[in-house]
N, C-alpha and C positions, 0 to 999 in steps of 0.2 A: 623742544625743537633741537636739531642737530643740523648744524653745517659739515659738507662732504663736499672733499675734493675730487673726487672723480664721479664718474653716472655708474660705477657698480653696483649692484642690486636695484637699480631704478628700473621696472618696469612700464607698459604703455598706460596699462592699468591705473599709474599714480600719476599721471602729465594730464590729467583733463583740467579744460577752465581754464588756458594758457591763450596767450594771443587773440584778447576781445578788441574785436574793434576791424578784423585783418578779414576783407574781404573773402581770399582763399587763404586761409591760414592753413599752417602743415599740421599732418595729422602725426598723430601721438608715435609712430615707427621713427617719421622723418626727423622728430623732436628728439628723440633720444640719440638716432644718429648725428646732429646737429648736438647734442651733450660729450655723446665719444669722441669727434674727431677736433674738437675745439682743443686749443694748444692748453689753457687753461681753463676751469670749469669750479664757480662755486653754487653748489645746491641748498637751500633750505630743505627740510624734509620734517613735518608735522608726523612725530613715531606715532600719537595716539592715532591719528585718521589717517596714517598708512601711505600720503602722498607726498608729491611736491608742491610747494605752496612758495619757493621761487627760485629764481635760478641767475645767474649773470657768467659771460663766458668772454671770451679773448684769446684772440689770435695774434701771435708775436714770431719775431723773429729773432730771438734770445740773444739779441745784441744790443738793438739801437731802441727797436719800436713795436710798440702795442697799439690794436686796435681792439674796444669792448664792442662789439656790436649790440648784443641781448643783455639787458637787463627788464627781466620782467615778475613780476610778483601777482598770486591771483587779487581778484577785487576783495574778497573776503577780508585779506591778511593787511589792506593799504594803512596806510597812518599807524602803522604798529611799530615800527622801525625796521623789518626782514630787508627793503634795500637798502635804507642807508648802513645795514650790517654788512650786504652782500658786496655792496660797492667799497665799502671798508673795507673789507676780506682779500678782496680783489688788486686794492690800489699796494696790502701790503706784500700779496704773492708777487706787482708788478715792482716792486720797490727797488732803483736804480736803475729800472729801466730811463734813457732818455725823454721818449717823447710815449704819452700814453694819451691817443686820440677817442673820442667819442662824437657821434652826431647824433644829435637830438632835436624834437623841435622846438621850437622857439618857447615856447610855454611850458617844458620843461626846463631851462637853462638856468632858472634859478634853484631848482633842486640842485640840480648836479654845482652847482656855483656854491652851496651850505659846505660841500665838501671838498672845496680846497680846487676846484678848476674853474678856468677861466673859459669868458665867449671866445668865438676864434668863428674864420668864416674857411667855407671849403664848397665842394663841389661833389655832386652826387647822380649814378646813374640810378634808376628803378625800374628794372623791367618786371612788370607788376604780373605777367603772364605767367612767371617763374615762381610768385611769393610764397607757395602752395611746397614747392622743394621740390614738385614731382613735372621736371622738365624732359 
């Protein structure tokens, strides 16, 4: 397995089996583009089976503050450690950043809480008509 800082050489080909669970989930174009334009981008990539197998990305403002939106890893790879490396990876690209926000649901909070963040309460729009990427 190899972690990669940008989506180069990542094809539509290798994003299948991403976002179970998502109603209209984006399809493999929208997911790659949602890779490039992300401020930062870390990828797992499984060399023997040719894919991605998980990804976590973040959008900052190289001053103050980070937000991670995606972190996602396929169901195959779960309980292996690929996020708690990815969100590792990530917290050390964001490092001296101020304020580095994530929301999550509530039954996730004690994963992300194993690695050094705390609950916090916030506010959230979803316009779910959108989730798809193709607005």
């Amino acid at each position: 397995m190899i972690y990669k800082n940008n989506a180069a050489g990542i094809s539509a080909g290798m994003l299948e089996g991403f976002f179970v669970g998502w109603p209209d989930a984006p399809d493999t174009e929208t997911h790659i583009q949602l890779l490039k334009k992300s401020d930062k981008v870390i990828i797992a990539v499984d060399e023997e089976a040719n894919r991605v197998i998980g990804f976590i990305t973040a959008i900052t403002d190289h001053t103050l503050s980070a937000y991670i939106p995606f972190l996602e890893v396929l169901p195959a790879y779960h309980n292996k450690g690929v996020g708690k490396e990815l969100v590792s990876r990530m917290l050390k690209e964001l490092e001296g950043t101020y304020m580095i926000d994530l929301m999550c649901d509530e039954n996730l909070q004690p994963y992300y809480e194993q690695m050094g963040m705390i609950k916090s309460s916030g506010m959230i729009i979803r316009n779910y008509q959108n989730q798809s990427g193709k607005n």
